[in-house]
PLY file of the C-alpha trace (Angstrom):
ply
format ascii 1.0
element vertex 290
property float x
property float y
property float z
element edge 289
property int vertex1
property int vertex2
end_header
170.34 -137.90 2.17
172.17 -136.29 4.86
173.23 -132.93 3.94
177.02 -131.70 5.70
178.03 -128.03 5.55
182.04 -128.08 5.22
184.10 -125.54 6.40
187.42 -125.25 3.65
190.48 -122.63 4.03
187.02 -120.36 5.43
184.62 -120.98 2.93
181.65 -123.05 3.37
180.80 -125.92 1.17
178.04 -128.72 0.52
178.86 -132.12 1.55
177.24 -135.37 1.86
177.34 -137.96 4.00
177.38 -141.39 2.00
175.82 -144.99 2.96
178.69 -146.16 4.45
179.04 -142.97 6.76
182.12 -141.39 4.53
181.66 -137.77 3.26
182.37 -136.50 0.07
182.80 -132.77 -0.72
179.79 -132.37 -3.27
182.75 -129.55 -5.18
183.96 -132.79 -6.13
181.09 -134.13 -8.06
181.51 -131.59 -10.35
178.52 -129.36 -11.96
175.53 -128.54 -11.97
176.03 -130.07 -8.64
175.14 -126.96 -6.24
178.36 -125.82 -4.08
176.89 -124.50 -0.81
173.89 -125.25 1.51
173.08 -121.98 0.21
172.97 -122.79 -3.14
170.87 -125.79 -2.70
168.51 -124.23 -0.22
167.83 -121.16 -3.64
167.50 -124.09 -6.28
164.86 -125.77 -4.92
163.53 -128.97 -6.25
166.47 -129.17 -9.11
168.91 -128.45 -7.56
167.89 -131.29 -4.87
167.84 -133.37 -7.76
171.09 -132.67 -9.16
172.69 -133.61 -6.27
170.98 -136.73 -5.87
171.55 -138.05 -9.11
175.75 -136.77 -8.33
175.61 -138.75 -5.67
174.30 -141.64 -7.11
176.63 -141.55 -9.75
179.24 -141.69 -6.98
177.98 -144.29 -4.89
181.20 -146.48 -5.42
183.42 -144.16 -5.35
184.64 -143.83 -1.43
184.43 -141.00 0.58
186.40 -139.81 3.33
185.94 -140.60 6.98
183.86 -137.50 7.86
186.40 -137.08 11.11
188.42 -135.47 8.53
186.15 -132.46 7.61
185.50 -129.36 9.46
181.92 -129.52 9.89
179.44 -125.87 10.38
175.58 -125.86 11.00
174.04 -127.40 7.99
171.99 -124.34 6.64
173.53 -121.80 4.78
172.26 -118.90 4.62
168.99 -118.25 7.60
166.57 -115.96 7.05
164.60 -116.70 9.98
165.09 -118.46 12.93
161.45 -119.62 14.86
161.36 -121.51 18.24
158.02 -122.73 20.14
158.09 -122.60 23.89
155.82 -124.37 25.96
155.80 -127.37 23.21
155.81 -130.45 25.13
153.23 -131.31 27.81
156.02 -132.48 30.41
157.96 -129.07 29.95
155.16 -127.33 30.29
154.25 -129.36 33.47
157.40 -128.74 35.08
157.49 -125.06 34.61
154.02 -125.42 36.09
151.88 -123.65 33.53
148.59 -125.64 31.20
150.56 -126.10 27.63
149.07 -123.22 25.40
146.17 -123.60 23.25
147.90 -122.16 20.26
151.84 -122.45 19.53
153.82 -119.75 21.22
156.32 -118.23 19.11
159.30 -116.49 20.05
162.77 -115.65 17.51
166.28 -116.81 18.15
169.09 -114.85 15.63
170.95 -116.17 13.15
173.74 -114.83 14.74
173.08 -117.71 17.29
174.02 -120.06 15.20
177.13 -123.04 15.37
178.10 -126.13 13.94
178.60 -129.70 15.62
182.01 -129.60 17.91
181.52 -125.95 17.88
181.76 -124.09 21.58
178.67 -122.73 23.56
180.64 -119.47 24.94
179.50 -117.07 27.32
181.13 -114.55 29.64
180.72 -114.74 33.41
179.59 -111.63 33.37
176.70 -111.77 31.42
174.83 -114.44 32.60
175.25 -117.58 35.52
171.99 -119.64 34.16
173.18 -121.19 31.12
170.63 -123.97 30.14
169.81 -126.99 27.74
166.95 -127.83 25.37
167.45 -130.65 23.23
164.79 -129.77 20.22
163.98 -131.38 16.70
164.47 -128.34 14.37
162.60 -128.33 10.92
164.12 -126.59 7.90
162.46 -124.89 5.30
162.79 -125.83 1.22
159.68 -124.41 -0.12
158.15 -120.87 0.22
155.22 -121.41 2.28
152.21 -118.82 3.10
148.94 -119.94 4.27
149.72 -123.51 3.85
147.11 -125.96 5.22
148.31 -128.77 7.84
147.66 -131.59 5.60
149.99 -129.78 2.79
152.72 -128.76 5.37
155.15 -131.31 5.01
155.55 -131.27 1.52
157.38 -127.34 2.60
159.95 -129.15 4.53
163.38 -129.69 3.31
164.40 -131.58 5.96
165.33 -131.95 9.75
168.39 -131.34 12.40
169.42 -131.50 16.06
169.25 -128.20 17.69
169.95 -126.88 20.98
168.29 -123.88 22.14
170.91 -122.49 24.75
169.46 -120.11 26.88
170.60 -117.44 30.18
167.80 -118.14 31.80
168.55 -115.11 34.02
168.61 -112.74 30.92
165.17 -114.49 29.68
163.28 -114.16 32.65
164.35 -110.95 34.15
163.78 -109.76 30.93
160.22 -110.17 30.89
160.42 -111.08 27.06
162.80 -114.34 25.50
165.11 -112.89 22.59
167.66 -111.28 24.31
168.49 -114.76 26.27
168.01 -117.29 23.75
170.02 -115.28 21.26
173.76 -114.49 22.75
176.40 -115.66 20.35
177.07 -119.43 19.67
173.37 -120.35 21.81
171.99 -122.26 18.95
173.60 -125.74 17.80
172.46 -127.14 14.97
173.81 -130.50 13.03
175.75 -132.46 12.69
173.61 -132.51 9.56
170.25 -131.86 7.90
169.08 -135.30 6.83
166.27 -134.60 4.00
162.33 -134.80 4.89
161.92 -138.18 2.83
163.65 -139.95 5.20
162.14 -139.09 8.04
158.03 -139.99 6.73
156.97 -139.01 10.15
158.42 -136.63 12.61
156.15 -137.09 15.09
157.28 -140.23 16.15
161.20 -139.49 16.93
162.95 -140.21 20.18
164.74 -137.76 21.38
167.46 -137.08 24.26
170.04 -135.18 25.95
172.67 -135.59 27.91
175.21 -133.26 30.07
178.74 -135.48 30.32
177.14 -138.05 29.89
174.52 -138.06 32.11
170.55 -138.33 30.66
169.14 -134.86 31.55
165.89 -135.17 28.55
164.34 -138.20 27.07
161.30 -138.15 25.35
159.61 -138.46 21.88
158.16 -136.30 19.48
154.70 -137.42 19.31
154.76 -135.74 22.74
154.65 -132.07 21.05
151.84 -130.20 21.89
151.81 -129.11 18.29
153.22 -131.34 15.63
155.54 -130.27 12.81
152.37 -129.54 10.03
150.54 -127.79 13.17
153.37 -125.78 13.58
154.32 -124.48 9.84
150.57 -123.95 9.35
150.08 -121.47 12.21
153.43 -119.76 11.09
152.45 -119.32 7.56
149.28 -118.22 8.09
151.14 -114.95 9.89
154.44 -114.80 8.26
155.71 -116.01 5.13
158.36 -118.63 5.76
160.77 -118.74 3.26
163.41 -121.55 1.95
166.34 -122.21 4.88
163.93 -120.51 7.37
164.00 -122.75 11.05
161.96 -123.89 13.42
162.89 -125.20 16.22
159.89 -127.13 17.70
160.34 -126.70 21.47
161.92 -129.03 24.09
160.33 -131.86 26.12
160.82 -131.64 29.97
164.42 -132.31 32.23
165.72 -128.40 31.85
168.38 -127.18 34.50
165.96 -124.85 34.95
162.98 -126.42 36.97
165.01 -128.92 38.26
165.55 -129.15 42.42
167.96 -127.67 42.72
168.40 -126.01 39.30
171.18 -127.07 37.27
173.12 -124.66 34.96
175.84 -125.86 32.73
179.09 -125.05 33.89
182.93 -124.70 31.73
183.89 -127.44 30.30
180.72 -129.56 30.03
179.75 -131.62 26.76
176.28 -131.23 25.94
174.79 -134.10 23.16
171.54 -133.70 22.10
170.44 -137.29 20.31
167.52 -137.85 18.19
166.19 -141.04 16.47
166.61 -140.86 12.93
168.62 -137.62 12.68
171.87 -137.88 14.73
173.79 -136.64 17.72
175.05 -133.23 18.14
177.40 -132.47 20.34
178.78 -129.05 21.60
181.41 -128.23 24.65
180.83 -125.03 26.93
183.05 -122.58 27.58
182.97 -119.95 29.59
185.08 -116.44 29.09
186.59 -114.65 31.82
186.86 -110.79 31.62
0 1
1 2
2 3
3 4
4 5
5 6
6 7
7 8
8 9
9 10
10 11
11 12
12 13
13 14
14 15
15 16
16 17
17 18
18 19
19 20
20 21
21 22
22 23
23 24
24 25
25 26
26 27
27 28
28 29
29 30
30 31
31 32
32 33
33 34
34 35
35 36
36 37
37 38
38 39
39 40
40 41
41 42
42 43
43 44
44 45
45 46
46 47
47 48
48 49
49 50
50 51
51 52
52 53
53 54
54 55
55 56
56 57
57 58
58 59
59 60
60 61
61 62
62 63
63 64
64 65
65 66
66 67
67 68
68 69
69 70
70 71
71 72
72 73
73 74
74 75
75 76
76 77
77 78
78 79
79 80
80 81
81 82
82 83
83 84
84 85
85 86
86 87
87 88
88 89
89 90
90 91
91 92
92 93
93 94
94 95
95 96
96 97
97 98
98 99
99 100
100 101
101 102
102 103
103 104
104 105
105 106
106 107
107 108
108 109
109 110
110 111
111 112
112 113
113 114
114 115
115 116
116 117
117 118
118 119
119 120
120 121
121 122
122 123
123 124
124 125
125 126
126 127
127 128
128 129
129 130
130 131
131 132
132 133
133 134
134 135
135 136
136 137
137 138
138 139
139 140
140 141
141 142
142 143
143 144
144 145
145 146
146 147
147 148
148 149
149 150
150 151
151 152
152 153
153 154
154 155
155 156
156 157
157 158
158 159
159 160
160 161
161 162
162 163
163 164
164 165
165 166
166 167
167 168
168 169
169 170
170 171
171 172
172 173
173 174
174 175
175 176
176 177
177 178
178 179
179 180
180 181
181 182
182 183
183 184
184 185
185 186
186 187
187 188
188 189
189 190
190 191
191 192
192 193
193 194
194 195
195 196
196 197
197 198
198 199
199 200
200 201
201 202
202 203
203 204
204 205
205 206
206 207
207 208
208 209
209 210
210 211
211 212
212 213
213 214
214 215
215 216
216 217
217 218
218 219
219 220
220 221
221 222
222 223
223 224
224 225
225 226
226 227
227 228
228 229
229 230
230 231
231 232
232 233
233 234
234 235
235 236
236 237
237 238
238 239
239 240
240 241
241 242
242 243
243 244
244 245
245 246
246 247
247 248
248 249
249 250
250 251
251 252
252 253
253 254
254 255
255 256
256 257
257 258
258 259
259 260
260 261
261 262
262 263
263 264
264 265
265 266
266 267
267 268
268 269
269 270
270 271
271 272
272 273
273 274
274 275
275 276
276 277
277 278
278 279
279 280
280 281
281 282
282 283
283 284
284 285
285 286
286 287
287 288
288 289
């Protein structure tokens, strides 16, 4: 399934999108069908369950053209966000370092977080070095601690586009990565969460972005330097993740960054980060003047 987060008179509600690319408002599928991301995210298994079977009931009833919701980030409530850096061998290339030997782990805030259409804001002031990195993020549906590779996916509610903005002036004069990666609005995610059993293998996902237009990243997952079970396996062993917990799985090579000359994205630019399987999200920049 994939899994829509609607924005109504302020609230947010659970949608799905249907086979013929309508939406429905899962409110009206009536109970026990959960109401909110949220609400799916805390019933687990069930409640996954109870929607499906809703939605199956409803499969010939027609939705409406998902143009006409408001759509937010498809997660609810996030406990944690958890990015990788350094996670493709290109990227790591570019920036000219050896990819680690061991995922390297660094938090973005929830606070970050928008929806598809949403605006990547920032104030002149603040930061000149605004940057792209298209990512595959994975989103938690099971409590996981000490989970072995092999059992990893079976943790995974399912997966997203993400784009981990960063002021790549903040991050590196900062000596550390939070600060930069974390402003307000520098973490798309959407334009919806389409559910781990259909997508058997995320390592094999093409996946791009462009900047108006113009290709800027285009790789494939099976790239990463550490895959998807690599990666909740190392986290779980020293954190418990927890259901609606992220992580974004780092970014293949074609920053702004470490290009010659760098490119930083400037007002008004559309930003679509595309991956095979999942969908397109696509944010426009805007920048605030004090």
């Amino acid at each position: 399934m994939r899994l829509i987060s609607l924005r109504v008179d302020g609230i947010e509600r659970l949608g799905v999108v249907l086979a013929d690319g309508s939406a429905v408002d899962a409110n009206d599928l009536g109970p026990p069908v959960p109401p909110t991301m949220t609400a799916l995210v805390d019933g687990g298994d069930a409640a996954l369950a109870e929607l499906r079977a809703a939605v199956a009931a409803a499969a010939p009833r027609t939705g409406r053209p998902i143009d006409a919701f408001d759509l937010a980030a498809p997660l609810g409530r996030v406990g944690k966000i958890i990015a990788v850096g350094k996670n493709y061998r290109d990227h790591a290339v570019e920036e000219g370092v050896a990819p680690p030997s061991e995922p390297l782990l660094f938090a973005k805030f929830p606070s970050a977080v928008i929806g598809p259409d949403d605006a990547i804001e920032w104030r002149a002031s603040d930061t000149s070095k605004v940057d792209w990195e298209a990512e595959l993020a994975v989103v938690m549906g099971r409590r996981a601690r000490d989970v072995p590779a092999a059992a990893a996916l079976d943790h995974v509610l399912g997966y997203a586009c993400l784009n981990d903005i960063s002021a790549r002036d903040l991050q590196f004069g900062d000596g550390q990565w939070t600060r930069g990666k974390s402003l307000d609005t520098f973490c798309p995610v959407g334009p919806w969460l389409v559910t781990a059993d259909e997508v058997p293998d995320p390592a094999n996902l093409r996946i791009r972005c462009s900047i108006n237009g113009q290709a800027v990243q285009d790789a494939s997952t099976r790239d990463l330097v550490h895959g998807v079970p690599a990666l909740i396996a190392f986290c779980s062993r020293f954190m418990t993740l927890e259901p609606g917990d992220v992580i974004a799985t780092g970014t293949p090579g074609g920053v702004g960054a470490f290009r010659d000359p760098p490119w930083y994205l400037a007002d008004g630019d559309e930003v679509v980060v595309d991956i095979e399987g999942i969908g397109r999200l696509r944010n426009q920049c805007r920048i605030i003047e004090e």
